[in-house]
Every structure is written in structure tokens, then in C-alpha cells.
TIMAR-721016 format. One line per field, with one value per residue (C-alpha): residue number from 1; x, y, z. Coordinates in nm, 2 decimals. Layout:
BEGIN
pos c(NUM / ...)
xx c(X / ...)
yy c(Y / ...)
zz c(Z / ...)
END
This chain:
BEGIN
pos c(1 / 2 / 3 / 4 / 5 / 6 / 7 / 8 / 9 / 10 / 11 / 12 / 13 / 14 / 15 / 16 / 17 / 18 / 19 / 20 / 21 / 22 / 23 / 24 / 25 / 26 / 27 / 28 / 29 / 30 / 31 / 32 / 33 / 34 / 35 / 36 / 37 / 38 / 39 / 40 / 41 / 42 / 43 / 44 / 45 / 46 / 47 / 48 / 49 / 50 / 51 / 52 / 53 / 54 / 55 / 56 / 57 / 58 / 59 / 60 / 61 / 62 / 63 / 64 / 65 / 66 / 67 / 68 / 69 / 70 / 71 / 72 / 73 / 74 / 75 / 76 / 77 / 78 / 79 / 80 / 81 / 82 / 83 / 84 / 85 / 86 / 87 / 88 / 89 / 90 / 91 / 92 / 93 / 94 / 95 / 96 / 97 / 98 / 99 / 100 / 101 / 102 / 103 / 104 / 105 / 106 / 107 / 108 / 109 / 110 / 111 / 112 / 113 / 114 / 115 / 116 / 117 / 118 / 119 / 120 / 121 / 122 / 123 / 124 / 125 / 126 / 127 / 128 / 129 / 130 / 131 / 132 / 133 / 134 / 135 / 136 / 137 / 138 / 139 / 140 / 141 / 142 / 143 / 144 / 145 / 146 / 147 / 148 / 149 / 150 / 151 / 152 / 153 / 154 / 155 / 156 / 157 / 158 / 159 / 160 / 161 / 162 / 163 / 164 / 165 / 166 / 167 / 168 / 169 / 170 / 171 / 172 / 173 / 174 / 175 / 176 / 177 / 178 / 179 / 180 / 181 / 182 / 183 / 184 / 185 / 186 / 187 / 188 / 189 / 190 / 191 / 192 / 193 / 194 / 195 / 196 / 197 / 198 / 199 / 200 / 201 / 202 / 203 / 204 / 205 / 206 / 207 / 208 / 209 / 210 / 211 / 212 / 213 / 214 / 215 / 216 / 217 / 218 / 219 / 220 / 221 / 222 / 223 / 224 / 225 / 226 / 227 / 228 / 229 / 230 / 231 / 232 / 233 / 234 / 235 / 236 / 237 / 238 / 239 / 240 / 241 / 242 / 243 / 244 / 245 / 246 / 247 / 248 / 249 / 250 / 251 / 252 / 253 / 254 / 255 / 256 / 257 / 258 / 259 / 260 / 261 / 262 / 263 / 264 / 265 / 266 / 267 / 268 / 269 / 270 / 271 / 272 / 273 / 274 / 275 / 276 / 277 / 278 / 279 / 280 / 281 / 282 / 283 / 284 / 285 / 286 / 287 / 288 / 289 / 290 / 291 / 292 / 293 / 294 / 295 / 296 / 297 / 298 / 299 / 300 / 301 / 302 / 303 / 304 / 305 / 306 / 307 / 308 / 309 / 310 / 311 / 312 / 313 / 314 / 315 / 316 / 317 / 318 / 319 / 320 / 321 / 322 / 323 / 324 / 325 / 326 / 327 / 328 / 329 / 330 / 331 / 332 / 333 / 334 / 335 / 336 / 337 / 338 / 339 / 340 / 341 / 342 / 343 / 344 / 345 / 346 / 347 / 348 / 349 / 350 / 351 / 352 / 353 / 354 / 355 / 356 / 357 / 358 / 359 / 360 / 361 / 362 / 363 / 364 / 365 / 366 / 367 / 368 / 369 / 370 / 371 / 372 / 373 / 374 / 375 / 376 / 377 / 378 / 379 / 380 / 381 / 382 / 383 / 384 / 385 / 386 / 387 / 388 / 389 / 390 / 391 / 392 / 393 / 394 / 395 / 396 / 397 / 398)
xx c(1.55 / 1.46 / 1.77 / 1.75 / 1.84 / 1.55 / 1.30 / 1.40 / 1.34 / 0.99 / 0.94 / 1.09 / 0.82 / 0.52 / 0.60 / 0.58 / 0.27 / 0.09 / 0.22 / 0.12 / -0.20 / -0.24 / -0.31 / -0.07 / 0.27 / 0.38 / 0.34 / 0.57 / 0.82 / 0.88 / 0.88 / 1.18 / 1.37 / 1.32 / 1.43 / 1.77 / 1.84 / 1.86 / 2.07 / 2.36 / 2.33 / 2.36 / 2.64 / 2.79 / 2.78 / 2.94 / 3.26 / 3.34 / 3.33 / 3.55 / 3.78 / 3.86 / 4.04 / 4.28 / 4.34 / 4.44 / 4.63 / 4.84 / 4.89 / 5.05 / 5.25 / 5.40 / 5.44 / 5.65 / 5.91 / 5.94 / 6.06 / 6.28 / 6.41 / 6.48 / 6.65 / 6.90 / 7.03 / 7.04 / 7.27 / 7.46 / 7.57 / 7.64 / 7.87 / 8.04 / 8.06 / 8.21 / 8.46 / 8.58 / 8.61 / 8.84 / 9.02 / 9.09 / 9.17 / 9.50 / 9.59 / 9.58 / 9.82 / 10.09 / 10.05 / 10.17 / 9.87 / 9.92 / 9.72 / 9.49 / 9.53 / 9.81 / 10.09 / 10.17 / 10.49 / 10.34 / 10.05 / 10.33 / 10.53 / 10.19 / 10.08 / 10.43 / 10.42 / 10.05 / 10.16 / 10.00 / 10.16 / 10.35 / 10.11 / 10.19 / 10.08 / 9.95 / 9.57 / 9.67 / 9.86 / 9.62 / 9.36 / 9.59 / 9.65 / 9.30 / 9.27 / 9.57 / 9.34 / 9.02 / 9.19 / 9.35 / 9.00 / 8.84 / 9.13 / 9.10 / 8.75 / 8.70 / 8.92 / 8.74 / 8.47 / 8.72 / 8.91 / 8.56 / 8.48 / 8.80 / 8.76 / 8.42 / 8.57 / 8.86 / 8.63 / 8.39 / 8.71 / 8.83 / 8.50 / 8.49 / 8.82 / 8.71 / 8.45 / 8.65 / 8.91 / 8.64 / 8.50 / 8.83 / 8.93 / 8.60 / 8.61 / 9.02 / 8.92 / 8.67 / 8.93 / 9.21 / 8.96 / 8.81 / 9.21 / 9.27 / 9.00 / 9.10 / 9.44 / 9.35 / 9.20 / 9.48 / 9.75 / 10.08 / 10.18 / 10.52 / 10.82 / 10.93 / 11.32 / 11.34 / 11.23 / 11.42 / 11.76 / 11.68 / 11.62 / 11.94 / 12.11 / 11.84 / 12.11 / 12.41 / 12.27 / 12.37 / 12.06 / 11.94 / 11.88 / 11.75 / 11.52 / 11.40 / 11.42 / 11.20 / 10.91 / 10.94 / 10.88 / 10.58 / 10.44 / 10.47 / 10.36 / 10.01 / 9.99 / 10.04 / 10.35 / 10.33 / 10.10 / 10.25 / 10.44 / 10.41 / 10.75 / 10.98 / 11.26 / 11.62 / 11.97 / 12.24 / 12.64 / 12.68 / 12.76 / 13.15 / 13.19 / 13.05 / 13.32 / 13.65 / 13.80 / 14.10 / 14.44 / 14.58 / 14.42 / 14.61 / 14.94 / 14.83 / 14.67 / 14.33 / 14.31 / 14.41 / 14.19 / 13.92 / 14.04 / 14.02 / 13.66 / 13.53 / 13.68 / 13.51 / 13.19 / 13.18 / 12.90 / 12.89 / 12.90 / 12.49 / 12.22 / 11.87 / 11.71 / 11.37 / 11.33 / 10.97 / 10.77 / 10.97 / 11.30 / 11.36 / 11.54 / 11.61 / 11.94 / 11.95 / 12.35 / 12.45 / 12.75 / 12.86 / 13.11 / 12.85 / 12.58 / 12.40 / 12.16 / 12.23 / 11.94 / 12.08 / 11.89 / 11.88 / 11.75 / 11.59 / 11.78 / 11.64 / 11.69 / 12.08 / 12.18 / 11.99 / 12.21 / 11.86 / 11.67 / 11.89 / 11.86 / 11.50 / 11.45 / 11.64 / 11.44 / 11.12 / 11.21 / 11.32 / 10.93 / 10.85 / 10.86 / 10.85 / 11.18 / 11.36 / 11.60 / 11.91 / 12.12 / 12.29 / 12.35 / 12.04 / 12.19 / 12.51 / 12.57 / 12.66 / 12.95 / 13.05 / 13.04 / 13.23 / 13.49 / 13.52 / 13.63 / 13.97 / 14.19 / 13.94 / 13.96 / 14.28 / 14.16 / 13.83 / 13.90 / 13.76 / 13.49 / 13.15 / 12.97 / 12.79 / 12.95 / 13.20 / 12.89 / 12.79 / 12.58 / 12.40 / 12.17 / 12.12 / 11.75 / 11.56 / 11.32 / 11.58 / 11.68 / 11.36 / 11.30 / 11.61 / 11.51 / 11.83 / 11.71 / 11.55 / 11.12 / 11.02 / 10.91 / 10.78 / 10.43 / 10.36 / 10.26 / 10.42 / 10.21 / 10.38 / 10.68 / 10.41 / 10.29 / 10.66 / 10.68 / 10.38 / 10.48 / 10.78 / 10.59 / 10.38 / 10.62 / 10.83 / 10.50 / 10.47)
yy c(2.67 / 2.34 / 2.11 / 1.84 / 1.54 / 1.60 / 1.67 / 1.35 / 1.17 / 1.32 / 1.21 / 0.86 / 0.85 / 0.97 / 0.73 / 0.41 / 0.56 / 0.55 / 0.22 / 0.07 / 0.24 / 0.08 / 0.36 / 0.43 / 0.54 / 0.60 / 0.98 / 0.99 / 0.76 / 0.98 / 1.30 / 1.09 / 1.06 / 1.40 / 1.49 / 1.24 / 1.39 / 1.73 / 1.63 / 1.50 / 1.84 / 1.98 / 1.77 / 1.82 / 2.19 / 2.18 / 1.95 / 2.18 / 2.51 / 2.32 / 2.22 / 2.59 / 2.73 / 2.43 / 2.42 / 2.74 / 2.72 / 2.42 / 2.63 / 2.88 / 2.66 / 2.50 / 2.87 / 2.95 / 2.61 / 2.66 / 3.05 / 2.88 / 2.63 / 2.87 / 3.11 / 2.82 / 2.76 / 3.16 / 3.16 / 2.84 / 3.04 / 3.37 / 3.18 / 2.94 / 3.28 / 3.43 / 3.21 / 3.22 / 3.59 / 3.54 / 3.31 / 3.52 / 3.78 / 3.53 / 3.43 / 3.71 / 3.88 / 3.66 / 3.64 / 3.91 / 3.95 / 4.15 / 4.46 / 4.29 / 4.01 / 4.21 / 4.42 / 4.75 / 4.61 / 4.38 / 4.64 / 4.89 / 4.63 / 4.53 / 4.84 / 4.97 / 4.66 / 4.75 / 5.07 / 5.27 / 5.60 / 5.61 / 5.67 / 6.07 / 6.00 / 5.71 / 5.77 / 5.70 / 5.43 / 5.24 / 5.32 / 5.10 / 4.88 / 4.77 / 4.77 / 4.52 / 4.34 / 4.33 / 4.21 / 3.91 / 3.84 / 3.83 / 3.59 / 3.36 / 3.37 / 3.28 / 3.00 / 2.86 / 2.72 / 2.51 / 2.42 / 2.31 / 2.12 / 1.92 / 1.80 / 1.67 / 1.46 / 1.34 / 1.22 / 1.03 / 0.86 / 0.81 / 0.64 / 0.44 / 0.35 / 0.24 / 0.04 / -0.16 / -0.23 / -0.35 / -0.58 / -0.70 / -0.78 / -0.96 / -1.16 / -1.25 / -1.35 / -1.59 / -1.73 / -1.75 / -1.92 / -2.18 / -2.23 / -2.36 / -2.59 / -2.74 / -2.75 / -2.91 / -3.15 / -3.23 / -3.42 / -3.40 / -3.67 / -3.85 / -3.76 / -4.10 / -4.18 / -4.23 / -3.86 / -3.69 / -3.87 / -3.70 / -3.40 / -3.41 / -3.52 / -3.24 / -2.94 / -3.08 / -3.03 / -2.73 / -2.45 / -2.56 / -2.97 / -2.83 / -2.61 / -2.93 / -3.17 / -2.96 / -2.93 / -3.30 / -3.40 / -3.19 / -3.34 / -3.67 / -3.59 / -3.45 / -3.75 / -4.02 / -4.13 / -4.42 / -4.61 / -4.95 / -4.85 / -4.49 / -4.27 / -4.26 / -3.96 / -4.03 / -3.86 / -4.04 / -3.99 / -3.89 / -4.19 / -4.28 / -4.23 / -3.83 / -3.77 / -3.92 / -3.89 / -4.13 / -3.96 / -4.20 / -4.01 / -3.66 / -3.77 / -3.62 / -3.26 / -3.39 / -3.59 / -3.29 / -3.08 / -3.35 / -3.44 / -3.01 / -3.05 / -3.31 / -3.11 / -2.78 / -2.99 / -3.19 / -3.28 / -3.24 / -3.53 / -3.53 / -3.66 / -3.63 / -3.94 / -3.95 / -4.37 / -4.53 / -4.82 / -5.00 / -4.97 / -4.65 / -4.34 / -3.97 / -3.85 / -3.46 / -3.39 / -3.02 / -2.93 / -2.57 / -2.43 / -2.39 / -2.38 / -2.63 / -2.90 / -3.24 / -3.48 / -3.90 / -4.17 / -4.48 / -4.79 / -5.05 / -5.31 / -5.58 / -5.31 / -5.29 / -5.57 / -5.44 / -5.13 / -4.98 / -4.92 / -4.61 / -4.47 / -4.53 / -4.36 / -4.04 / -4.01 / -4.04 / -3.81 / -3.55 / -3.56 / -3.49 / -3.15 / -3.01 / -2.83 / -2.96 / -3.20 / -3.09 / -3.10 / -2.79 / -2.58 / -2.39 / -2.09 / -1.89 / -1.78 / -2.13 / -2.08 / -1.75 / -1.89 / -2.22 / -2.06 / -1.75 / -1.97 / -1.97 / -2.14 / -2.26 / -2.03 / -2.23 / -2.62 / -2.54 / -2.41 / -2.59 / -2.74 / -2.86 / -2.86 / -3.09 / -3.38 / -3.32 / -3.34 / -3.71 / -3.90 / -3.63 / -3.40 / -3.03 / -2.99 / -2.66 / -2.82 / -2.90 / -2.54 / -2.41 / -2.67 / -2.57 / -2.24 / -2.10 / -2.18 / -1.97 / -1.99 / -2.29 / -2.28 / -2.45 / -2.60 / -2.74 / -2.45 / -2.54 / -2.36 / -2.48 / -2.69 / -2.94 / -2.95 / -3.05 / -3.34 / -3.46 / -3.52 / -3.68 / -3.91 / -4.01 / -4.10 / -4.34 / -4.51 / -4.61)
zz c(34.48 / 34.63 / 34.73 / 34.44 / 34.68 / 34.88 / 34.60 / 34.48 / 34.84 / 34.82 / 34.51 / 34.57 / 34.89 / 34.71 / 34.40 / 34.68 / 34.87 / 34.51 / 34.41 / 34.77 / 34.70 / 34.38 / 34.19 / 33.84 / 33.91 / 33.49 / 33.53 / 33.88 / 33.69 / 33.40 / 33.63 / 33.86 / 33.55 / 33.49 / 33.84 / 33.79 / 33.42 / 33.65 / 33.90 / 33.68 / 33.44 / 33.78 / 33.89 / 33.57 / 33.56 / 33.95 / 33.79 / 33.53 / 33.73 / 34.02 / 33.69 / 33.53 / 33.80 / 33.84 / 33.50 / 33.52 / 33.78 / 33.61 / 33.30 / 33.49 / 33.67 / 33.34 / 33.24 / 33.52 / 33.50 / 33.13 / 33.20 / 33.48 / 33.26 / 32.99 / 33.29 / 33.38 / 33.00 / 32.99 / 33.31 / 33.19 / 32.89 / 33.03 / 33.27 / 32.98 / 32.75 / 33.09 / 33.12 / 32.76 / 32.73 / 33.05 / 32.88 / 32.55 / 32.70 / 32.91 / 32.69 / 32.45 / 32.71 / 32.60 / 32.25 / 32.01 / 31.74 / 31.38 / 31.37 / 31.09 / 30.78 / 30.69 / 30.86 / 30.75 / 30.62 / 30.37 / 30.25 / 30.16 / 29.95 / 29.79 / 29.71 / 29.58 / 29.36 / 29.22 / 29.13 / 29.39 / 29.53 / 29.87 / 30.12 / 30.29 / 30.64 / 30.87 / 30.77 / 30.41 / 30.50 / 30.72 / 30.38 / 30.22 / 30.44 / 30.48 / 30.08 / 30.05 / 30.34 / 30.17 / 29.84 / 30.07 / 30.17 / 29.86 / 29.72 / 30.05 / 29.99 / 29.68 / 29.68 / 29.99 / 29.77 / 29.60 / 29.91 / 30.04 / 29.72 / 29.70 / 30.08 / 30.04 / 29.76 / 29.97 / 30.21 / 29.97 / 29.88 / 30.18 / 30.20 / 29.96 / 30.04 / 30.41 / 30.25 / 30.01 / 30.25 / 30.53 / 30.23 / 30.06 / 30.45 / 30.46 / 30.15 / 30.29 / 30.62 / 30.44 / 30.21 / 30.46 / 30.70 / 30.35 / 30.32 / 30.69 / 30.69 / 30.33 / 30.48 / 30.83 / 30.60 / 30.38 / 30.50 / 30.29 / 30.12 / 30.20 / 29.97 / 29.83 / 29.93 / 29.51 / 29.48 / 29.79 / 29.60 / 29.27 / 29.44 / 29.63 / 29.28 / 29.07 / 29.31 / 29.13 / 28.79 / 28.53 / 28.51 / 28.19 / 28.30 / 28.62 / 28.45 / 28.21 / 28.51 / 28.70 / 28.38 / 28.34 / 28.71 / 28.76 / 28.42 / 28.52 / 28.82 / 28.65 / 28.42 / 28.71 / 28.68 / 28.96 / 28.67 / 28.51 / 28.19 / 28.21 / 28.16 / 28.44 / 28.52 / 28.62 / 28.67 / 28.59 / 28.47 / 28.13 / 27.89 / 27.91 / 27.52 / 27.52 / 27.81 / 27.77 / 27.41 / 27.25 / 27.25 / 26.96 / 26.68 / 26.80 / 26.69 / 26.30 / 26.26 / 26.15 / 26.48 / 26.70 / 26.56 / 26.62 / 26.94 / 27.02 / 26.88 / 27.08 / 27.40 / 27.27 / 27.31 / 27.53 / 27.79 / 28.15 / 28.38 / 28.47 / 28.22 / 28.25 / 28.14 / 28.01 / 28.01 / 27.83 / 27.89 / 27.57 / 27.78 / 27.49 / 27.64 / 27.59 / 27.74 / 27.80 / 27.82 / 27.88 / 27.67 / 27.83 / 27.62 / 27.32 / 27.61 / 27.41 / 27.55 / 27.37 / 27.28 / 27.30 / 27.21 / 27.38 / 27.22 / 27.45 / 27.53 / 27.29 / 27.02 / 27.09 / 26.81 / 26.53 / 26.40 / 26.25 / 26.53 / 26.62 / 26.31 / 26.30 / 26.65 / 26.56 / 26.22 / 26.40 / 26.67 / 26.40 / 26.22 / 26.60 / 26.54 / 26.17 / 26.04 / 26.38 / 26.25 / 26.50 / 26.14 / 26.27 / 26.60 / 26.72 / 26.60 / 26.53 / 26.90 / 26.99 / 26.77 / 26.86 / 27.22 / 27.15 / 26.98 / 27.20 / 27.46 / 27.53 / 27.32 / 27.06 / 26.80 / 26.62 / 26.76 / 26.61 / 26.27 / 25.98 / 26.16 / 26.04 / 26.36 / 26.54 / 26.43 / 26.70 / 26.99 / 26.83 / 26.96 / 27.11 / 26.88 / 26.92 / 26.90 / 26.88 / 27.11 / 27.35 / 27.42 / 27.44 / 27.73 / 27.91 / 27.86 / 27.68 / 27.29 / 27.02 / 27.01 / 26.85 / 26.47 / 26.17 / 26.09 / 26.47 / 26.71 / 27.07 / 27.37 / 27.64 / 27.77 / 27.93 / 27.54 / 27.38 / 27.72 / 27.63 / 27.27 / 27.37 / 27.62 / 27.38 / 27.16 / 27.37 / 27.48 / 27.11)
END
């Protein structure tokens, strides 16, 4: 067979003699592109036999690093299991390991105790030994499920725990950091030298005041109380006439057992006075022996001449609150207190009751603020202390 190359050459030269000739050169064209189309079916036939043997040969090749590959992990393991069988067997050596699950000891009680004969030599004995075993297996076994089922719920609530935690420490870190910035914001206002001195005189006062004192500010506080005419708080000393008593009635028995009376209730020496717009005051007295709180009222001071007004002030503030007319004590234990004081049970016999506490008035209402009285009743439902204040504000401010 003819070298392709230089059958095309003689082709290529024959083709140009022609068409320098000037004769027609269609029929050597189409047999040149006959002769090309043969050349590259040869050329392509000479590629893929110079291809199969290397691919061949690179398939083997990845055969053989795979098996070496494999060969290393193989020798990797052999030496790791190696060096753990030398390991168990040290430290075996020094450890003193039961013959199985169970000794030979505790098969023998077990066995005894399920009714099963004494075992005659060491064969029998080892039978029931590995009896007692398999029975210890089966238990262990069977319980392993549950075991297994009560740790996967443990740790979906431990979980869940995690989780709550990591968002209630979120949702904290957000309100603590909210908080800061409000705070960095907010500069405190400046006690008033009129409200450090009631505080300072507020430690002096008897629980129940305090207690009352304390309602009374923060109300004020809510309802503004630096406006023009609005109801103002104040501690002062206990009226002269509800402290000291006259000694010229005690020379008769009537006027010692009055004079015994208006010990038994008298007030302390700290009032706190609840002062209106009008110039109209309430004067909370603390009486302790009865451990009554003691309602005064104080006229204004253009209301002093008229002996009315008084009257009038103390039958208005007894519709304040229906079936609260303070005509009697708050209840019976203020009795059983007064006069299981000591040396009251003679001085107070025969006494009507809270005559002897005049001019102050015993309330319902009163206790309940000082947080020592009975719950409030009658038609008018009370909610809060804020709610009885309020009333009381508003009716000064009339």
C-alpha cells in the first residue's frame, strides 16, 4: 500500500498541471477530498491503537495503589489491634477477674433459693452456675431497652432545656441591655429637703402611720402633688388635748375612772396629717394600747368660730364610706387588748368606749389603711388603699 502523504503530493501536483493546463480539475478535486477523508480515518485509527495500551496500563496502575492503599489501613489495624491485645493482656495481669457474670458463690445461693438441688460435683455446679448466668443476662437484657429509652428522653430534655436557657439568656441580655440605656437616660430626680425631713421624721413613726404614711406619699406622688391646691402630707406632734389629761377631775371615782380611760387610750406623740386646699385636715393618731388608729378632724382655719363646721365635717366623712360611722371600736379585740393591758381591767370598768379616745374617731377605714383593721364592708366595695386616699382627697378638695 501506497504511503498516503505521497499519493496526496502526486495528486496535489497533477491537480495544478491540469489547472495550469486549463483543462477541468472538479473530478481531481473530489478524488483529493477523497484522499484527505482517508488520511484522517487513517490517522484516526493510528490514535486509538497508540491509546488502548496506555489505558491499560493506567488501569492497572490505579489497581495496584488502591491494593496498596487498602494494604496500609490493613497493616495500620493489625498494628493498633496489636497493641491493644498487649495491653489487655497488662493489665489483665494485675487485675483479679470473676470466672463469669456470676461467681460460684452467688449461683449456689441463687439456685438454693429457687429450689434447685445441691449440685454433687464441680460439673453440676458450673451447669448451674452458667444457668444463674444466663438468667442474669436475660434480666440485664431486657431492662436495657428501658434503660435505653429513658436516656434518649433525658437527653431531649436536657435539650430542650439547653435551648430555653440559651433563649431566656437571650431575651435577658436584651432586657438588661433596653434597661441600661433607659437608665443612662434617666437621671434621678433630687429628693426635696421637705421630703428627706419627713423621711427622717416617717423612722420615728409607730408601724401602722408608717404603713399609711407610706400609701399616702406614693399617691400623691401619682396624682402630682407639687400642683396649686392639691393635698399636701405632713408629720407633726399629736394635738396637746389627746396627750396630756386634767388631774382635778380624779379627786371623785367617776373622774378617776375617766382619767384611767383617757390613759388607756391615749395617742402617741406623732400624727400624720392629711391637710386640703380649704386649709381642712385629717389627723391619723396611733393609740397603742387598743392598737387603734384615730381619725381627727381639723377645720380650716376660717371654720374655727363656727361650732358647726366640725360636726358637719365628721358627718360627711362618716357617709364617706357606708356603715362606717366610727360609733364603736373596730371590733372586740381592741377591747380585749385595752383592757388586757396591765392595770386596766379595774380603771376601765364601766366604760362605753370611744368616748374616752375623743376627738379622734375609730374608723374601719382607718385600720384597714394602717394595715391592722378588719376588711372593709357595707354597700361601697374598696379595691385598694390608693382607692379609700383617693376618696378622702377628693373630699377635702370639696
Amino acid at each position: 500500500m501506497a504511503d498516503p502523504t505521497s499519493a496526496f503530493r502526486a495528486h496535489l501536483a497533477k491537480m495544478m498541471a491540469t489547472k495550469a493546463a486549463g483543462a477541468d480539475t472538479s473530478a481531481l478535486a473530489a478524488m483529493g477530498a477523497a484522499l484527505i477523508i482517508g488520511m484522517r480515518s487513517d490517522e484516526t485509527e493510528a490514535l486509538l491503537a497508540a491509546a488502548t495500551p496506555a489505558a491499560g496500563a493506567s488501569h492497572a496502575k490505579r489497581r495496584v495503589e488502591v491494593a496498596e492503599e487498602e494494604m496500609l489501613a490493613l497493616q495500620y489495624q493489625r498494628s493498633r489491634a496489636a497493641h491493644g491485645i498487649s495491653e489487655s493482656r497488662r493489665a489483665a495481669g494485675t487485675l483479679r477477674l470473676p470466672e463469669g457474670l456470676v461467681s460460684a458463690e452467688a449461683a449456689a445461693v441463687k439456685s438454693a433459693a429457687a429450689g434447685a438441688p445441691a449440685a454433687r460435683d464441680a460439673h453440676q455446679a458450673m451447669l448451674q452456675r452458667l444457668a444463674v448466668e444466663h438468667g442474669e443476662r436475660l434480666r440485664l437484657g431486657s431492662s436495657l431497652e428501658g434503660v435505653k429509652v429513658e436516656k434518649r428522653r433525658r437527653v431531649v430534655t436536657a435539650a430542650a432545656q439547653r435551648s430555653l436557657a440559651t433563649a431566656t439568656r437571650k431575651e435577658l441580655e436584651g432586657i438588661l441591655f433596653s434597661a441600661d440605656a433607659l437608665n443612662k437616660e434617666l437621671t434621678p430626680p433630687a429628693p426635696a429637703p421637705t421630703a428627706e425631713a419627713a423621711s427622717a421624721q416617717a423612722s420615728a413613726l409607730p408601724e401602722p402611720l408608717f404603713c399609711l404614711w407610706r400609701a399616702a406619699s406614693a399617691l400623691l406622688s401619682a396624682r402630682g402633688d407639687d400642683k396649686a391646691g392639691a393635698p399636701t402630707l405632713a408629720i407633726e406632734e399629736t394635738a396637746a388635748a389627746q396627750l396630756t389629761r386634767s388631774d382635778a377631775a380624779a379627786a371623785t371615782p367617776a373622774g378617776a375612772a375617766a382619767a384611767a380611760a383617757a390613759e388607756l387610750f391615749a395617742a402617741g406623740p406623732l400624727s400624720v396629717v392629711l391637710r386640703g386646699r380649704s386649709g381642712a385636715a385629717l389627723a391619723f393618731s396611733y393609740h397603742s394600747r387598743p392598737h387603734v388608729v384615730g381619725v381627727t378632724i381639723m377645720p380650716s382655719s376660717g371654720n374655727t368660730k363656727k361650732g358647726s363646721a366640725p360636726a358637719k365635717m365628721e358627718e360627711g366623712l362618716c357617709l364617706l364610706f357606708a356603715g362606717d360611722d366610727a360609733r364603736g371600736l373596730p371590733d372586740e379585740r381592741c377591747l380585749l387588748r385595752a383592757y388586757g393591758a396591765d392595770g386596766a381591767g379595774g380603771a376601765g370598768e364601766g366604760l362605753v368606749g370611744v368616748e374616752a379616745m375623743a376627738p379622734a374617731l375609730p374608723f374601719r377605714w382607718a385600720q384597714w389603711m394602717g394595715g391592722i383593721g378588719p376588711p372593709l364592708g357595707g354597700g361601697r366595695e374598696v379595691h385598694s388603699m390608693h382607692s379609700v386616699l383617693e376618696a378622702l382627697c377628693t373630699w377635702l378638695e370639696q
